[in-house]
N, C-alpha and C positions, 0 to 999 in steps of 0.2 A: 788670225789676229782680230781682239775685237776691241772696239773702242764704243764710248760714250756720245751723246748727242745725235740729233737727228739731222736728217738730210736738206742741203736746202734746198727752199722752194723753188720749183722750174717758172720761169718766166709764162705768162697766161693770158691769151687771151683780152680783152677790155672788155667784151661782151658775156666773159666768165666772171670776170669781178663784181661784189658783189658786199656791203658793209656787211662781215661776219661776227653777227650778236652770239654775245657770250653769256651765258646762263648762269649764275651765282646761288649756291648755295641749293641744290636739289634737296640733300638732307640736310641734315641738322650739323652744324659744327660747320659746313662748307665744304670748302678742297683747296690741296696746295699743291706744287709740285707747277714744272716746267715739262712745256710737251719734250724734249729733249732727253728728260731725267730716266728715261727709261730704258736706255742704251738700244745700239747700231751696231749691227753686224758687216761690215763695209767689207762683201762678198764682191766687190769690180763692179763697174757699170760697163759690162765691155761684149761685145758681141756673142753670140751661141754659135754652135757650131751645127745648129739642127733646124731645121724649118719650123716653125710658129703651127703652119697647118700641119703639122704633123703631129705636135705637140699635143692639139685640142682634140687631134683625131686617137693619137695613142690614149688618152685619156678618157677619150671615149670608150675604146677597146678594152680597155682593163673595168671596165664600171665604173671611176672611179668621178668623172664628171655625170652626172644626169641628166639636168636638165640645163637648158639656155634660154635668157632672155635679154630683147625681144625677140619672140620666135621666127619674126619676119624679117629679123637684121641680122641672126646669131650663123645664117646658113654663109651671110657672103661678108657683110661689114665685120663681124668680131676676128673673124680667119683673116681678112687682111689686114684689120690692127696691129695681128701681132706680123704676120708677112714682111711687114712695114721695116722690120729688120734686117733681112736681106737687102732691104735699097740701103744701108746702113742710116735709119732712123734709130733716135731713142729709144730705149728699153721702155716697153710697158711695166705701169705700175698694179698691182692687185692687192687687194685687202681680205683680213677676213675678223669678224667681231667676237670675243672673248667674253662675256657677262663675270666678274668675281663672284657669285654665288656663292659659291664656295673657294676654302684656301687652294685647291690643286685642280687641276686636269683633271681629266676622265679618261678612258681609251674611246670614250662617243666621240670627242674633241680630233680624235686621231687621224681620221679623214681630211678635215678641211685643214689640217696641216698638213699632210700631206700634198693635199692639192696645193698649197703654197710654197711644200719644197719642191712639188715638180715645176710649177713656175721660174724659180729660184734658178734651177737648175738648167734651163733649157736660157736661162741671161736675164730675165727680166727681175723686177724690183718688186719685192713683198712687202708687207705691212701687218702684222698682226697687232690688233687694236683692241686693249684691253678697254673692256665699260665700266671707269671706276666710278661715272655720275649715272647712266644706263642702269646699272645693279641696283642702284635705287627704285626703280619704278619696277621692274620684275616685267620679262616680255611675256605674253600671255600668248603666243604661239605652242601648239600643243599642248594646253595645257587646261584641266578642267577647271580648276581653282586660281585665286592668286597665290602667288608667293610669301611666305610668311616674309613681312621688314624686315631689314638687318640695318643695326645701328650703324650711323656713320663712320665710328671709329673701327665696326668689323669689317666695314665695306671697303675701309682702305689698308686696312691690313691684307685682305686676299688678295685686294690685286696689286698690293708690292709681293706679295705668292706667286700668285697669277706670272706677272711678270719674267721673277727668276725661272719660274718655268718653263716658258717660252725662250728667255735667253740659253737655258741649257739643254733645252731642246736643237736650238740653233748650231751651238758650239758643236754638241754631239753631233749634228748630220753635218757640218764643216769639216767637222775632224779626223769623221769614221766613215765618210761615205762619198768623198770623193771620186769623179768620174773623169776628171784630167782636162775637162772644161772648164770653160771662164764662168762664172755665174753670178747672178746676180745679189741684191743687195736684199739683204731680212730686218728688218724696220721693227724696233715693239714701242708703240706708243699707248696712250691712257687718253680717253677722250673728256676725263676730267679736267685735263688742261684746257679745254677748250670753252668747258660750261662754266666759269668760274668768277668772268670779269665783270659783266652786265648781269642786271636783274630777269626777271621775268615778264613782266610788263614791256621790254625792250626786245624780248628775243621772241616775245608773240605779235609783236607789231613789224617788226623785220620779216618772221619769218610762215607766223599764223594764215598770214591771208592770202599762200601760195598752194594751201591744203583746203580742197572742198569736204565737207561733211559726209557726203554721200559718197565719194567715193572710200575716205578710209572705214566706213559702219559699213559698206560692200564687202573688205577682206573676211575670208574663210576663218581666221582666226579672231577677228571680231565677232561675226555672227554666232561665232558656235559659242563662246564664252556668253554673249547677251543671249540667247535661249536656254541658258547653263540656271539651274536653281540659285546659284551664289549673284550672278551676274556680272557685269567686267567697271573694273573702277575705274576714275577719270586717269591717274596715275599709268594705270595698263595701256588703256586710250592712247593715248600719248607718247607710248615708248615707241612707236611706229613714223612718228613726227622728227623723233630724236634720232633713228638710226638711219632715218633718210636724209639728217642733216648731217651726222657725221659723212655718210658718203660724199655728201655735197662739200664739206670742209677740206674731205681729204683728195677731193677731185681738185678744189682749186691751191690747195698747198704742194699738194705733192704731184697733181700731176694724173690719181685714179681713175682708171678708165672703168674698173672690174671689180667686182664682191662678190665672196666667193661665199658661201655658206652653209648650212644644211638644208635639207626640202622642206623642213618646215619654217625655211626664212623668205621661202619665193613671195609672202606677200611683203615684208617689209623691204626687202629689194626691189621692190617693181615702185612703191612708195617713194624710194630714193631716185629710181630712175624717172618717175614723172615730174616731182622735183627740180630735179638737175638740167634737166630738159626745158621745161617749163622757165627755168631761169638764165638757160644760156644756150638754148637753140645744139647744145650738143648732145651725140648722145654716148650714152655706158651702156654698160652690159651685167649681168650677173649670170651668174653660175652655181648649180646646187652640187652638194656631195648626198648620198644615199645614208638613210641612217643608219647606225648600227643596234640589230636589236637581239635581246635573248634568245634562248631554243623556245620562250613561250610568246614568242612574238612582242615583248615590250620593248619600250627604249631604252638604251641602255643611259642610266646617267644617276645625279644626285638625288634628285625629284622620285625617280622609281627606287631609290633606294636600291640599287644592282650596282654601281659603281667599280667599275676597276681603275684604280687612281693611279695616277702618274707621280704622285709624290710618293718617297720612298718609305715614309714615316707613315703612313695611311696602307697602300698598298707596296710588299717588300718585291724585293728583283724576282726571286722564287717565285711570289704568287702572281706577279704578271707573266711572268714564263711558262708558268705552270695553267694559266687561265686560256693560255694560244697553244698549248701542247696538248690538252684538251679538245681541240677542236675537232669538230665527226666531218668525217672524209667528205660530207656532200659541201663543205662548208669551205673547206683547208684550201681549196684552190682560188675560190673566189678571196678569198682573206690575203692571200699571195702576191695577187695581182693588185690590192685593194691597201693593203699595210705595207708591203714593201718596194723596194726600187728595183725588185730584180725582172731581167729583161723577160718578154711573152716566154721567147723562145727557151731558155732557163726553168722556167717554172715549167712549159710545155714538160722538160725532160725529166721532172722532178715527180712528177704527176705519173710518166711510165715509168720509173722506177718504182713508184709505189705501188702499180699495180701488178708488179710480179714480188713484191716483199711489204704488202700491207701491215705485217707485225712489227716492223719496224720504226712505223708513224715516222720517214724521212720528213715529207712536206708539213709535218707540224710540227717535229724538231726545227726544222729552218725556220719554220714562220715565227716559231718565241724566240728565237735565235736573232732577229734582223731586228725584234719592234723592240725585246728588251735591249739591246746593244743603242736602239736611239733612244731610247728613256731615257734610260740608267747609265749609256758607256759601256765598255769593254769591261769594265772591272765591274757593273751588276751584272752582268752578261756571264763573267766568271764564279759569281757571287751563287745567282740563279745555278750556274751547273753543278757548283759544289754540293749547295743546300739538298737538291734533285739526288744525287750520288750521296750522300748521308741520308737519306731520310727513307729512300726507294730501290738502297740497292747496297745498304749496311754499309758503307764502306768507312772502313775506320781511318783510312789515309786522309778522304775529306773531312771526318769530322776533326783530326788533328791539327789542319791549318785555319780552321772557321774561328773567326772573331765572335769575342762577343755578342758584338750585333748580328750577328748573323746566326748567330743559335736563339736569339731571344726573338729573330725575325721567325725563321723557323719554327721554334715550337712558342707560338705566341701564348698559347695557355699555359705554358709549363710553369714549376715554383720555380726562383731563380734563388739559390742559397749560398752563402761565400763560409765555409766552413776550415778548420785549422787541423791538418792532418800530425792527428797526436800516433807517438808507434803504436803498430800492434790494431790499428781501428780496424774493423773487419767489415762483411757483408751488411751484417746485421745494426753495427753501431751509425753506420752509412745512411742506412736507409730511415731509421730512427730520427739519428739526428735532421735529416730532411722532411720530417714528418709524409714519410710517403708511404708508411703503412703504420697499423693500429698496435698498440702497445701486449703485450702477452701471448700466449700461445697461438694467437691467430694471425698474429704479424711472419712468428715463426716460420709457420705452415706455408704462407703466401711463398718465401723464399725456397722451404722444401719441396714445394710441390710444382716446384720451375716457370712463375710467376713475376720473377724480377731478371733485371735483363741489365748490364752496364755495357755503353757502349757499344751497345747490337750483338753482346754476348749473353747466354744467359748463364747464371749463375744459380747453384742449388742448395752450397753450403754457404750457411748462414757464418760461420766463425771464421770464412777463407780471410784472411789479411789482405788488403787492397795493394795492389806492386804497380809503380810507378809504370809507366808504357804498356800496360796491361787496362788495369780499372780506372788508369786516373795517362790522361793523355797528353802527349809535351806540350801542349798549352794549356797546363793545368785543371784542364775541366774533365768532367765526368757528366758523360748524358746515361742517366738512369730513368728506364723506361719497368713500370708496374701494370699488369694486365696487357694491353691492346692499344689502350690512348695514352696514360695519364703519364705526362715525360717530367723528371723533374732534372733541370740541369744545375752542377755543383760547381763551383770556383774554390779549389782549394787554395787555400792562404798558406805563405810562411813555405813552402816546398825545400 
């Protein structure tokens, strides 16, 4: 069940409190919205059934935590934070930070979800925190160059994206990935609610003079960008100031002890922690996920342009399933343990099955199997294996129940033609009228010389009349394939 608004604040500290300046107007036009307006997944605040140190340690075991900090607290203070639950204390809270960059996800993104549904799921309280004012300034971590701007009015467009993204991301591991424990609570909020009230002049005199100079021009991703030929703008500067204030916002609203992130966020986490510290004598912790990168060693995301997107209009159920069933065997176990919930010991048995029926790709069937089902749901998941069985394995059974969309997801190149089956239309009128071959004796030829293909058949005579559940299939279509690649799919009208 999900419901709207956010959670309220836990009771805090006096010595955490703190006048929280509000920042107005980053970009152009502003920001509106209510931190609440971004809906709560009100998964129980109710006990786990599992140990805390077990939690960080399975997490460990799978890859899928890296690193912790501070080094010198994460060994005994952050394990009994969460331990803290067995004396039956409150759930820990955890965050992890979203930039709108772009309208959709990534599958880069998938890990530090991840890491926040395994939190979720062992009782404690998540946050994923979209940077609807953050995306302005563009973080300059890994990154040679800045960010090209994006207008205000795109910036908040992606992340009402952003958002529903996360929300059905949420739903889908509520709904398809229940473990029969209690679990805890998935939060998506916009930290544009938060920059919005005060000016700037108010929120650098609150909060500037808690930030030394030399320590932020010491982060790895400052220095590298200032020896960089472009060099680092004031804007970049400063996204470091901002994301250590969100941590600090959401420590004293909600109660965050934890940030969770990718490896190349350990310096703006370590930023938030001197911060937080420096202002309330407590301390946090952060937590890195490992990146996800190509077979050529890059990142995988927007910026490298390699993108495997999480929206389904961008990338289809098919081509996310098809991009993890892909995967070369040195890879598929760590991705296992890395992308999915399934237990060590499960994936241990999945690994020797594979190694006595490697033609089978078991562990990379599973593995697009588990990440397209949290995407997309059961229904791309079914989506994904129909497209796969059409496209890889002729089958004319799947191409007869595939939607529309799902053939135009499939053969994204194809011509798409809605044509009126007059009697008597044959091979040849077919193909014509689709413009899928050249007019005169060379079009001819293409069909005699066994060149065109309907519905994974191929077809020789040009004059054969087209028959209903043969060329043209109970849901009115006809996928007509010419050479090797060139697919053109038909909607016949009027049937």
């Amino acid at each position: 069940m999900l419901r709207g608004g956010a959670s309220k604040s836990p009771a805090f500290p006096t010595h955490a409190k703190m006048a929280a300046p509000i920042l107005r107007r980053l970009c152009p036009g502003g920001w509106s919205g209510t931190p609440g307006s971004s809906g709560l997944f009100p998964l129980g605040l109710r006990q786990s059934h599992s140990g805390a140190q077990g939690l960080l340690a399975a997490q460990k075991a799978r890859g899928l935590f890296k690193e912790y900090f501070p080094e010198t607290g994460t060994k005994t203070e952050l394990p009994e934070l969460f331990d803290r639950r067995s004396a039956g204390h409150s759930p820990q809270t955890i965050y992890c930070g979203f930039d709108p960059t772009g309208d959709s996800l990534h599958v880069g993104h998938l890990l530090a979800l991840q890491g926040l549904f395994h939190f979720q799921r062992a009782g404690h309280n998540v946050i994923a925190l979209v940077g609807g004012a953050t995306a302005c300034l563009g973080d300059p971590s890994g990154r040679t160059k800045e960010r090209e701007m994006l207008a205000a009015e795109q910036v908040l467009a992606h992340a009402s994206a952003l958002r529903r993204g996360l929300q059905a991301l949420a739903a889908n591991h509520q709904q398809l990935f229940a473990d029969g424990r209690a679990w805890g609570s998935f939060t998506v909020l916009d930290n544009s609610a938060w920059y919005q009230k005060q000016g700037l002049v108010d929120f650098l005199a609150a909060v500037g003079g808690h930030f030394r100079m030399g320590t932020l021009l010491s982060r790895l991703s400052v220095q590298t960008r200032l020896r960089s030929p472009e060099g680092m703008s004031l804007a970049e500067f400063f996204y470091q100031v901002l994301q250590a204030y969100d941590f600090y916002y959401l420590f004293r609203h909600y109660g965050c002890r934890v940030q969770l992130g990718g490896s190349d966020q350990l310096g703006n986490i370590v930023s938030g922690y001197e911060f937080i510290h420096k202002l309330t004598g407590e301390d946090v912790f952060g937590i890195t996920v490992p990146l996800i990168t190509s077979t050529a060693g890059a990142k995988l995301g927007k910026s490298a342009g390699n993108a495997v997107w999480l929206n389904r209009e961008k990338t289809s159920p098919f081509e996310l399933y098809q991009f993890f069933v892909r995967q070369q065997d040195d890879s598929v176990e760590r991705y296992l343990k890395l992308f999915t919930f399934l237990p060590l010991a499960e994936i241990d048995h999945i690994m020797q099955l594979h190694s006595k029926e490697p033609e089978k790709r078991g562990p990379q069937k599973r593995l697009a199997a588990e990440v397209t089902k949290l995407v997309h749901g059961q229904e791309g998941l079914d989506s994904a294996k129909r497209c796969t069985q059409a496209l890889y394995h002729s089958s004319i059974e799947a191409l007869e129940v595939m939607s529309d969309q799902e053939l135009k997801e499939l053969f994204k190149e194809a011509s798409f033609s809605e044509l009126v089956l007059d009697p008597g239309t044959s091979v040849l009128d077919t193909c014509r009228k689709a413009n899928a071959i050249p007019d005169g004796p060379r079009g001819y030829r293409m069909i005699t010389e066994g060149g065109v293909s309907i519905n994974h058949r191929q077809v020789t005579n040009p004059e054969t009349v087209l028959v209903v559940g043969q060329h043209i299939l109970k849901n009115g279509l006809s996928l007509l394939k010419i050479g090797k690649r060139n697919f053109y799919i038909i909607k016949w009208l009027q049937l």
